[in-house]
PASEBA-1860 file (N, C-alpha, C; in nm, 3 decimals):
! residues 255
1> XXXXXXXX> 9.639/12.960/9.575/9.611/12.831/9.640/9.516/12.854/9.757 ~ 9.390/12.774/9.783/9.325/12.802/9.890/9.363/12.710/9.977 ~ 9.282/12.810/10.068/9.310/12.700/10.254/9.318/12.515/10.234 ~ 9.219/12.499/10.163/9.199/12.337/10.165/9.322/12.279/10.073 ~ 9.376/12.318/9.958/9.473/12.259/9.932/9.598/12.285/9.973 ~ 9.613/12.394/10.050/9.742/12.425/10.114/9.764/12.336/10.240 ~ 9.658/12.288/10.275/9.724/12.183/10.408/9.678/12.046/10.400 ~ 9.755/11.991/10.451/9.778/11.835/10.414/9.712/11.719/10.574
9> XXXXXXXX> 9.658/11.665/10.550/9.585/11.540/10.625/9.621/11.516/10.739 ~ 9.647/11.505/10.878/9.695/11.471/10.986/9.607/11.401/11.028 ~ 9.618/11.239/11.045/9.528/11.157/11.124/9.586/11.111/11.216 ~ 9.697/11.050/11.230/9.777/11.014/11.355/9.923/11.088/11.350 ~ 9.981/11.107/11.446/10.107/11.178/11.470/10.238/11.074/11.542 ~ 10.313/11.058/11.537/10.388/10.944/11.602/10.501/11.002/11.645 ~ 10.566/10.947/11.697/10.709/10.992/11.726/10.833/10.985/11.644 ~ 10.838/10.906/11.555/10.906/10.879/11.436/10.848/11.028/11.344
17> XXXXXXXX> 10.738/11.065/11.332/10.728/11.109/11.250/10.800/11.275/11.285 ~ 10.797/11.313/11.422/10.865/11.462/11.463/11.006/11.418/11.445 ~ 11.084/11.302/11.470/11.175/11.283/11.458/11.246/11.295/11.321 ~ 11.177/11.263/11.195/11.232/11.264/11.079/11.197/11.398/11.039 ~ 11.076/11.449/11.065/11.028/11.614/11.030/11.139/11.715/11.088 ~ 11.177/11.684/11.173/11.317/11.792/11.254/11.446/11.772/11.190 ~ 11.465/11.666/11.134/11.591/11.635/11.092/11.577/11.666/10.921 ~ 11.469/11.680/10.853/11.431/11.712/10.725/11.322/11.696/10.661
25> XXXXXXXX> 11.275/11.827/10.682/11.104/11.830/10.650/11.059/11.764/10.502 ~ 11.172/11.813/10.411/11.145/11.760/10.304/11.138/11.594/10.234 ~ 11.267/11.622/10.311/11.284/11.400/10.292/11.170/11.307/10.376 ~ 11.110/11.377/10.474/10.958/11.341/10.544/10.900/11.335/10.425 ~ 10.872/11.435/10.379/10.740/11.477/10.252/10.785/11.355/10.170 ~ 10.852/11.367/10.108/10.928/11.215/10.001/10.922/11.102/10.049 ~ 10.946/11.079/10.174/10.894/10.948/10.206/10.766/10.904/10.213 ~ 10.682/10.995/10.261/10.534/10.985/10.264/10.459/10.945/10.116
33> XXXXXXXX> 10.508/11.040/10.028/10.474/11.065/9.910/10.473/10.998/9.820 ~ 10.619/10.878/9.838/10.640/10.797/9.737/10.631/10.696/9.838 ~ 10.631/10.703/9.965/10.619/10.504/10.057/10.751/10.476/10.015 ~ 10.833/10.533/10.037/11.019/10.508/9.974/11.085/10.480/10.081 ~ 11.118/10.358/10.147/11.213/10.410/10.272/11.385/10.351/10.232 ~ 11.487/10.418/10.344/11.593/10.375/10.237/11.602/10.318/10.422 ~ 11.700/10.162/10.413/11.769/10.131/10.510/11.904/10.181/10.517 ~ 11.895/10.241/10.655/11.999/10.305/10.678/12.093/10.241/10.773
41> XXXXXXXX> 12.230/10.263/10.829/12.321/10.185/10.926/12.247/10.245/11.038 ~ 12.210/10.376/11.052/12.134/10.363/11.196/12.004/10.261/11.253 ~ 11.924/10.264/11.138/11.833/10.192/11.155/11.890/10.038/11.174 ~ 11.981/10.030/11.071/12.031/9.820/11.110/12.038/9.825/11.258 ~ 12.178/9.936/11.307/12.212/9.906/11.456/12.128/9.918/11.541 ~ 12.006/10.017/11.587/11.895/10.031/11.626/11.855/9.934/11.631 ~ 11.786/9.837/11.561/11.718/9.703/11.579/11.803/9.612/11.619 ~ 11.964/9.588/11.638/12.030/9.524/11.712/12.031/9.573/11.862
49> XXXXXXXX> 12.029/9.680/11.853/12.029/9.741/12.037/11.937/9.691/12.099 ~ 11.757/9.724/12.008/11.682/9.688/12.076/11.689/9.558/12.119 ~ 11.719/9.439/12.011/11.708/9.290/12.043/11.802/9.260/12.132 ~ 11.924/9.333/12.178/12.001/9.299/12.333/11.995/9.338/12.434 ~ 11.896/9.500/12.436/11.834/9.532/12.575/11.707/9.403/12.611 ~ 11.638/9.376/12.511/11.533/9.298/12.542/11.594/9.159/12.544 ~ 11.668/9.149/12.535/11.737/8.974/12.603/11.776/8.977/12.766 ~ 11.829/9.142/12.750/11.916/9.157/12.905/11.843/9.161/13.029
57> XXXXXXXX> 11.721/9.212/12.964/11.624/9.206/13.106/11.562/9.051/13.119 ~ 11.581/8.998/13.030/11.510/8.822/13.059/11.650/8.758/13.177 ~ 11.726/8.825/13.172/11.880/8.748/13.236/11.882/8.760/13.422 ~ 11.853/8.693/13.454/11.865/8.709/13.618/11.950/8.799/13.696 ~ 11.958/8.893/13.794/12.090/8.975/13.798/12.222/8.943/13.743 ~ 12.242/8.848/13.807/12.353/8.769/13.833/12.380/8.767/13.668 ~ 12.360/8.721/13.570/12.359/8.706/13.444/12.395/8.864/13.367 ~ 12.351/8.966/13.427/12.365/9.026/13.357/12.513/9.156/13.351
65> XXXXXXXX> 12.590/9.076/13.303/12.720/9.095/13.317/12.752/9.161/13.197 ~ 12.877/9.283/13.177/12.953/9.260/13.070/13.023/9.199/12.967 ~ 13.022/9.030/12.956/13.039/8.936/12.927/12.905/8.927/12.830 ~ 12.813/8.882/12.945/12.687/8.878/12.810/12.656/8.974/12.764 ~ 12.650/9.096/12.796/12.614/9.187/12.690/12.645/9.190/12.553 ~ 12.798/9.197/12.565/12.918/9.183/12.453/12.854/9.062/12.394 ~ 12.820/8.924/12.452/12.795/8.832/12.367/12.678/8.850/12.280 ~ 12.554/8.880/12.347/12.425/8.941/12.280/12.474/9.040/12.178
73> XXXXXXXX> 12.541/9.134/12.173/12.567/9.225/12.054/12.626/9.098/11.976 ~ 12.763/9.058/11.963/12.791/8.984/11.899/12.713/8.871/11.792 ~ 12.591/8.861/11.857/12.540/8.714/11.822/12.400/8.832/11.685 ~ 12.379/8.920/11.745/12.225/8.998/11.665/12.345/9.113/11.556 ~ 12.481/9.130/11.555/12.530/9.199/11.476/12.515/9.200/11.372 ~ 12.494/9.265/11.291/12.476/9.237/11.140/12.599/9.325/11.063 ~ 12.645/9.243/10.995/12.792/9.250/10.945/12.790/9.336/10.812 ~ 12.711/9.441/10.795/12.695/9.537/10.630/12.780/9.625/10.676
81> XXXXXXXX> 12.888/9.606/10.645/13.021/9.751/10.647/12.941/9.811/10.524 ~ 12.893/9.790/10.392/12.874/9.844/10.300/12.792/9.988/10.357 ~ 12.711/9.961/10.472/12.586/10.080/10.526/12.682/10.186/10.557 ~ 12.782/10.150/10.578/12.818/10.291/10.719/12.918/10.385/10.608 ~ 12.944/10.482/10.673/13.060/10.583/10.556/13.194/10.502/10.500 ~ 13.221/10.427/10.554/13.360/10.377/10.561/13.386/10.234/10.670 ~ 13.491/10.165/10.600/13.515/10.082/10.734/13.527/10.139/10.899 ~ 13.638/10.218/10.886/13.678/10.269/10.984/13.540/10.343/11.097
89> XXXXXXXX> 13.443/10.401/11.018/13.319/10.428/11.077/13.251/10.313/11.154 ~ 13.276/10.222/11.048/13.161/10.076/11.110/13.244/10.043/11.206 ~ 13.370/10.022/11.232/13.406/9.985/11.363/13.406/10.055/11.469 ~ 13.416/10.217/11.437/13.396/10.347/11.539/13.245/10.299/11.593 ~ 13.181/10.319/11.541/13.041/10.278/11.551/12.988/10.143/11.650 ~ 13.054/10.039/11.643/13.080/9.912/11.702/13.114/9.934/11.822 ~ 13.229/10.031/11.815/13.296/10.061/11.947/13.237/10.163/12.047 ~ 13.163/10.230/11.994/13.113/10.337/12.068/12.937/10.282/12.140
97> XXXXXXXX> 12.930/10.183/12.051/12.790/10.113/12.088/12.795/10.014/12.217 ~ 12.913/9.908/12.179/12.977/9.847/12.269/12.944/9.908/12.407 ~ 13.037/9.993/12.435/13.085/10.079/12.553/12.991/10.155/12.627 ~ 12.916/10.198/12.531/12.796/10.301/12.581/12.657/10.213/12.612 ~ 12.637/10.131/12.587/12.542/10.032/12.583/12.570/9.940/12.729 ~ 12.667/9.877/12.715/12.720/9.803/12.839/12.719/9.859/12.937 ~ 12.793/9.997/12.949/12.795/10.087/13.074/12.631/10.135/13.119 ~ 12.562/10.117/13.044/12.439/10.190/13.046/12.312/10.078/13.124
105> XXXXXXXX> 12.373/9.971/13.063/12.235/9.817/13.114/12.318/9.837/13.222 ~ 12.438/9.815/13.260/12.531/9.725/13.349/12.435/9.834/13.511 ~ 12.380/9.968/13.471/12.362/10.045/13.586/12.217/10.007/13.617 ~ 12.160/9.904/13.528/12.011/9.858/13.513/12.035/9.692/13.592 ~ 12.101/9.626/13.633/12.179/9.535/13.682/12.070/9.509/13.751 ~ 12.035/9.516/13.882/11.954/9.462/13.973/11.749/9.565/13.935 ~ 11.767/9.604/13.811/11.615/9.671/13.810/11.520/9.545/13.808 ~ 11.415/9.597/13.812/11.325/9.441/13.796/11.293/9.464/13.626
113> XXXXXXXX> 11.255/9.383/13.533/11.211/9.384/13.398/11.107/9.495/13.391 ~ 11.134/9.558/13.290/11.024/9.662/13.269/10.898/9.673/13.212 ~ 10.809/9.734/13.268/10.639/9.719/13.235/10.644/9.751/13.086 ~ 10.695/9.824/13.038/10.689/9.822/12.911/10.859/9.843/12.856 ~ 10.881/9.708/12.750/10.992/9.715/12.675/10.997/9.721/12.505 ~ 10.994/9.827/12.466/10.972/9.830/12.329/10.883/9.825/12.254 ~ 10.756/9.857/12.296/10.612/9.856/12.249/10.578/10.015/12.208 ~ 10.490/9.988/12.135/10.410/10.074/12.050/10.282/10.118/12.079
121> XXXXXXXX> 10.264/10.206/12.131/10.141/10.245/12.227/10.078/10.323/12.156 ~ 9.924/10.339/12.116/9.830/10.457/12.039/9.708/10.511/12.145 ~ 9.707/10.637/12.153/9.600/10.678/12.254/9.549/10.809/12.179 ~ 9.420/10.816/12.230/9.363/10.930/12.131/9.337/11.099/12.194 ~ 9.445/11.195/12.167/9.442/11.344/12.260/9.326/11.399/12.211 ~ 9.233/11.420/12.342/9.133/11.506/12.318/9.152/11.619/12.307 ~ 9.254/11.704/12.350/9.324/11.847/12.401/9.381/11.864/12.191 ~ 9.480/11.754/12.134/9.506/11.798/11.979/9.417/11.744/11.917
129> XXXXXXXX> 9.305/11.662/11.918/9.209/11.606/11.805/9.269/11.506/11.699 ~ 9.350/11.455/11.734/9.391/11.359/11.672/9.449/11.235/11.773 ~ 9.531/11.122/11.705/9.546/10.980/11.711/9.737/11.025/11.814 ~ 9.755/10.973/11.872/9.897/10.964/11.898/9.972/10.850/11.856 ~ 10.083/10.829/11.809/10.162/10.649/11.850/10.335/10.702/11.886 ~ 10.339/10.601/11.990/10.481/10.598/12.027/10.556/10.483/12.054 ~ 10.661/10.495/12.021/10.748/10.380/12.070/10.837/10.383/12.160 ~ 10.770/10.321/12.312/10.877/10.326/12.434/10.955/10.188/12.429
137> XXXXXXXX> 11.082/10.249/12.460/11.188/10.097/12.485/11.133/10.075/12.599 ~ 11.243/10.175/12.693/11.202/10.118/12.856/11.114/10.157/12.926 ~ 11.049/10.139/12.996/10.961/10.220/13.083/10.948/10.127/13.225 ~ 11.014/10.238/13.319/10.945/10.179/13.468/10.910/10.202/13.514 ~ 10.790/10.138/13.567/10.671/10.181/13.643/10.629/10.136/13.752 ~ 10.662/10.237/13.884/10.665/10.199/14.024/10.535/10.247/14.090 ~ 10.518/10.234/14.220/10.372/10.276/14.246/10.410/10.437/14.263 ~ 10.475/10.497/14.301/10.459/10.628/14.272/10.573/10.735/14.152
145> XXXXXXXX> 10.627/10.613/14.068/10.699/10.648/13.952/10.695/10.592/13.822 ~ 10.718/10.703/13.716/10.709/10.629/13.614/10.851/10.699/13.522 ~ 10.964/10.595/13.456/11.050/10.661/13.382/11.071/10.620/13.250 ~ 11.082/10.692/13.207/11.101/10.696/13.066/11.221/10.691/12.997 ~ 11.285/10.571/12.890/11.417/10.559/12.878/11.458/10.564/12.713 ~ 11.487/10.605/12.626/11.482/10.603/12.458/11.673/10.595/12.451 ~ 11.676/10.462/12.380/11.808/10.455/12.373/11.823/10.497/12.185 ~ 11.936/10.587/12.173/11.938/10.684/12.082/12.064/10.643/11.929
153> XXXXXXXX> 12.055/10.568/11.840/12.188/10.598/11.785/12.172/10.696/11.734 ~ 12.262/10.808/11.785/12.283/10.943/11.739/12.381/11.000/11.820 ~ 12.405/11.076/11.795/12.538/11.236/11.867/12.434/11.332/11.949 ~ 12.341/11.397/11.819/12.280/11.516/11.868/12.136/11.441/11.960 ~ 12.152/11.527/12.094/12.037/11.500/12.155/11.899/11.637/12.119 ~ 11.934/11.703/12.078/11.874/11.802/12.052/11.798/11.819/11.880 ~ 11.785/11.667/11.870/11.647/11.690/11.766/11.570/11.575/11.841 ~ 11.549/11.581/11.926/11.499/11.465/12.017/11.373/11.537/12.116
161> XXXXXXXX> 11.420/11.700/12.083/11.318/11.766/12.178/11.167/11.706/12.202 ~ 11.092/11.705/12.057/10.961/11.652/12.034/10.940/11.543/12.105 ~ 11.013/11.421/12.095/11.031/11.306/12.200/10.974/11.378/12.346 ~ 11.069/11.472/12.386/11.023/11.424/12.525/10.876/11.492/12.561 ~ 10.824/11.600/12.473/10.722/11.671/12.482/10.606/11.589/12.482 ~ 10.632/11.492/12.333/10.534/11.398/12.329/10.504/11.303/12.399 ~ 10.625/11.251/12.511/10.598/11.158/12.570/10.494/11.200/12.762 ~ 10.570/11.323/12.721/10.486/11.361/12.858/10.337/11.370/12.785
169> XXXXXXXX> 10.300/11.439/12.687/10.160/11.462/12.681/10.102/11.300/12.661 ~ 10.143/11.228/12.580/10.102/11.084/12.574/10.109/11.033/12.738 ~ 10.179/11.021/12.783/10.149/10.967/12.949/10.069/10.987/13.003 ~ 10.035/11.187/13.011/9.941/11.209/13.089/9.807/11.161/13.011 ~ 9.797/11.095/12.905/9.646/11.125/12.843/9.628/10.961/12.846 ~ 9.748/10.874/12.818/9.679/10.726/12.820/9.716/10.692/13.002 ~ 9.810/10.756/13.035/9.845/10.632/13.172/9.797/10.762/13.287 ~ 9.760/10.844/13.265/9.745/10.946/13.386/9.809/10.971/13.486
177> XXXXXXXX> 9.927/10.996/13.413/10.084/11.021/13.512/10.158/11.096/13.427 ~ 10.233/11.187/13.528/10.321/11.250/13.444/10.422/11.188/13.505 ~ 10.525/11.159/13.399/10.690/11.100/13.363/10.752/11.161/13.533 ~ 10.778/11.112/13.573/10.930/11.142/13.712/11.013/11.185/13.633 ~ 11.099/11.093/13.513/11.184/11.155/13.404/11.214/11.052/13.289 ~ 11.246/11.154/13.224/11.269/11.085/13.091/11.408/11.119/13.014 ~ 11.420/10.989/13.038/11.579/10.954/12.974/11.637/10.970/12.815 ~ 11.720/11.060/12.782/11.743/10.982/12.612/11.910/10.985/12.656
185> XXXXXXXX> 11.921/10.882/12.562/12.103/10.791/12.636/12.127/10.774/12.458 ~ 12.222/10.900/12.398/12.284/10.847/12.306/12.428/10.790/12.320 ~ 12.394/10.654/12.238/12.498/10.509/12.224/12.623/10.559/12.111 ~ 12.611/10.642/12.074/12.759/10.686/11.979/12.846/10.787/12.097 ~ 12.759/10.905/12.161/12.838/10.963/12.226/12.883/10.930/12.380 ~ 12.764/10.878/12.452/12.775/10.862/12.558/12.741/10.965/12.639 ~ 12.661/11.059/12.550/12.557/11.167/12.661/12.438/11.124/12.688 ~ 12.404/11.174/12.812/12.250/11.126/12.826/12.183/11.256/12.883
193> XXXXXXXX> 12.043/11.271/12.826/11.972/11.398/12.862/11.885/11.363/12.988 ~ 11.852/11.420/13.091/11.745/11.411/13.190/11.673/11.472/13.177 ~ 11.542/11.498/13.156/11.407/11.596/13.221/11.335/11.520/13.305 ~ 11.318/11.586/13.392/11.246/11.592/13.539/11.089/11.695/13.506 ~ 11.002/11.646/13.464/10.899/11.738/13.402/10.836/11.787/13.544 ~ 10.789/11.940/13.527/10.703/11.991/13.651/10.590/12.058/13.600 ~ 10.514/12.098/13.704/10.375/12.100/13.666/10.334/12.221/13.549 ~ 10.433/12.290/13.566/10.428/12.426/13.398/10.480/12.383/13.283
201> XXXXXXXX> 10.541/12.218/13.290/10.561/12.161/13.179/10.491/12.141/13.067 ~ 10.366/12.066/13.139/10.288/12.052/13.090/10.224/12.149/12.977 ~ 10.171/12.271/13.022/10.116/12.368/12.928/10.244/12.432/12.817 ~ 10.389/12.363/12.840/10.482/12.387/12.728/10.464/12.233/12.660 ~ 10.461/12.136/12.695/10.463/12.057/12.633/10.315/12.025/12.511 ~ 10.228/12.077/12.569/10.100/12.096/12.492/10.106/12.220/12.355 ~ 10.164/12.351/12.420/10.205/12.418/12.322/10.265/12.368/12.175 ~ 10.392/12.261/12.309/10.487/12.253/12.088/10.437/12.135/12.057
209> XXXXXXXX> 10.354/12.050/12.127/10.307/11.972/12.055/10.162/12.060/11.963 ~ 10.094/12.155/11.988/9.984/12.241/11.885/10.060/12.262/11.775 ~ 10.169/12.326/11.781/10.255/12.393/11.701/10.346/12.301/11.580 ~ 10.348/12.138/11.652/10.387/12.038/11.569/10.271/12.002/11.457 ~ 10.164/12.001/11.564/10.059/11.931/11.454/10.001/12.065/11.314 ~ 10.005/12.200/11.403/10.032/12.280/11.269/10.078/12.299/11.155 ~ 10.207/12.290/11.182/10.304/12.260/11.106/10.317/12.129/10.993 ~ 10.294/12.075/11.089/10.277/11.924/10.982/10.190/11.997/10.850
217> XXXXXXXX> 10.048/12.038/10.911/9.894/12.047/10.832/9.962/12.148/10.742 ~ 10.059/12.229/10.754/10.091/12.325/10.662/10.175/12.274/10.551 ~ 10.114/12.259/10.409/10.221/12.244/10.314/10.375/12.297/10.261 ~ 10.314/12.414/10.306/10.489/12.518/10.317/10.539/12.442/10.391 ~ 10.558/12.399/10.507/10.685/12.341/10.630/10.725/12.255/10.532 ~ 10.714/12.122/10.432/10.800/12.076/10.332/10.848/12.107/10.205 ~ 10.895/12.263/10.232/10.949/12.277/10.100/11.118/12.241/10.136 ~ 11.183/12.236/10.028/11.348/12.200/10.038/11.404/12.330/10.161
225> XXXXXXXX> 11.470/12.269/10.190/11.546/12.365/10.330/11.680/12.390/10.274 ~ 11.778/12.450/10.304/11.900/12.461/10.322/12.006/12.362/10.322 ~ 12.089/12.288/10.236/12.168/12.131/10.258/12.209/12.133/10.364 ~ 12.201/12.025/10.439/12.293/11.990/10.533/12.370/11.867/10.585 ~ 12.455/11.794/10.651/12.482/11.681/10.657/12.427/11.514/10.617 ~ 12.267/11.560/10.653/12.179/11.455/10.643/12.162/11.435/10.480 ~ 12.215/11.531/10.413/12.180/11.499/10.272/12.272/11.399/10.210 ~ 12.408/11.400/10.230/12.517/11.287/10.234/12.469/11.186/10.185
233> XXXXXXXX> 12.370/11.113/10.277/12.343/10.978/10.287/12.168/10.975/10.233 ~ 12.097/11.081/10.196/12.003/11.095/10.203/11.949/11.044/10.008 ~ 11.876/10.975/9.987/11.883/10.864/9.873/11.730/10.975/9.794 ~ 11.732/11.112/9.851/11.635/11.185/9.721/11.679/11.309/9.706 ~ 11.814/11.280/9.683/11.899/11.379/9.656/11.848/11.481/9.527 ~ 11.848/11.372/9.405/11.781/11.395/9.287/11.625/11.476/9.272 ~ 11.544/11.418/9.343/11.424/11.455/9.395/11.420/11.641/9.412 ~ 11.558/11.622/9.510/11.521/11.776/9.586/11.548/11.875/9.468
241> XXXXXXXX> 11.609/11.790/9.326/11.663/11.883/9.205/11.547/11.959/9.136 ~ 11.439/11.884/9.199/11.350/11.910/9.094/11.225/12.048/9.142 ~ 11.168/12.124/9.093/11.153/12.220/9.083/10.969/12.189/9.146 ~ 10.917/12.087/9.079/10.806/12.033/9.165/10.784/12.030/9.307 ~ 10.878/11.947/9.337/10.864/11.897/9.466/10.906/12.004/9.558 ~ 10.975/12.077/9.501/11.032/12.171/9.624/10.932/12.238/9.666 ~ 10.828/12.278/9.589/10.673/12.334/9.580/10.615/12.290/9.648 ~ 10.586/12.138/9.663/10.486/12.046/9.698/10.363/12.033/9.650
249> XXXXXXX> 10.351/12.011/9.552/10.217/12.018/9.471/10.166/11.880/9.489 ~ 10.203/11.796/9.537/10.088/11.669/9.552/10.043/11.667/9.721 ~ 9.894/11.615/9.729/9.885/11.534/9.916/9.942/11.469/9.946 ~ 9.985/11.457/10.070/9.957/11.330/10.141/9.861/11.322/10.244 ~ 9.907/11.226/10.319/9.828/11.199/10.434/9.889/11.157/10.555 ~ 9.965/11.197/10.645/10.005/11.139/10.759/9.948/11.061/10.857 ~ 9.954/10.913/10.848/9.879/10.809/10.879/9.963/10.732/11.007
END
């Protein structure tokens, strides 16, 4: 196999996309490959979180109580027990969102609304030669601060690394600031990670972001990996049976 067909297209890089590449290089490749996406219970609850953080900041202090929170979840819930492992999950799940969510705005109480809530930002790194896109929930931006907030349904904070790498190099290249800090607040457990980035960050955060976009370009990084939890629920189960794909013999293009 030569150089040119061994690596695969990188035009834009996103944050979704290190996020699903860390958690399973291969089921990345399959999604790309076939445009297959499966809805998942994280993804339903995710788009309910977002639509009640972004109500909570429209709410005057005073308004923004434990009362309404609970009511805003209530009202954007979407009722598919069928998504989750089990009943008993979907209500664990409910409950742990509840709690961790509420406690979490309730400390956002008197902030002012944030410069950016849930938008999708693209800026172009001259330093990797390619396109960036990200999706910040919160972001506040003071005259001499800027923080960064990613509310998480998940346990593990630690496939989240890429997140914060990318978000510092994206800051410094569209807003010309580096992050004060950047928050990830997972809503199942109730941990939350801090980085406080300093000025040798930077040349690490540039590193694994080189080393991401490598990787991507390399066709080997999606061959089948080792099973692990994520395969459970993972809808190309069949796929990974097959002796092709584990190879990777077709392009894509990461767009």
């Amino acid at each position: 196999m030569n150089d040119q067909a061994s690596c695969i297209s990188v035009k834009t890089l996103a944050d979704w996309h290190i996020e699903e590449f860390s958690r399973c290089p291969h089921q990345f490749y399959l999604k790309q490959l076939k445009k297959q996406q499966q809805y998942t219970w994280k993804q339903m609850v995710s788009y309910v979180v977002h639509l009640v953080i972004q109500d909570y900041f429209t709410l005057p202090p005073q308004g923004r109580t434990v009362t309404n929170v609970l009511r805003l979840l209530d009202t954007y819930w979407v009722k598919k027990v069928h998504l989750f492992q089990s009943k008993s999950h979907y209500y664990t799940v409910l409950a742990n969102v509840a709690n961790h969510l509420t406690s979490n705005l309730l400390k956002e109480r008197e902030s002012k609304p944030p410069v950016i809530l849930f938008e999708t930002l693209r800026t172009h790194s001259k330093q990797l030669q390619l396109d960036l896109s990200m999706t910040f929930h919160v972001v506040q931006w003071g005259a001499e601060s800027l923080i960064i907030q990613k509310y998480l349904v998940d346990e593990s904070l630690d496939k989240f690394t890429g997140y914060r790498h990318m978000a510092l190099l994206f800051s410094e290249e569209a807003f010309e600031r580096t992050p004060e800090k950047i928050e990830l607040i997972s809503l199942l457990s109730g941990k939350k990670d801090v980085w406080c980035p300093k000025e040798e960050d930077r040349i690490k955060s540039a590193a694994y972001m080189e080393e991401i976009k490598k990787r991507f370009k390399e066709r080997s990084s999606y061959r089948q990996a080792v099973k692990s939890a994520e395969c459970v629920s993972c809808s190309f189960q069949r796929q990974c049976e097959d002796k092709a794909d584990q190879h990777v013999q077709t392009s894509i293009f990461v767009t």
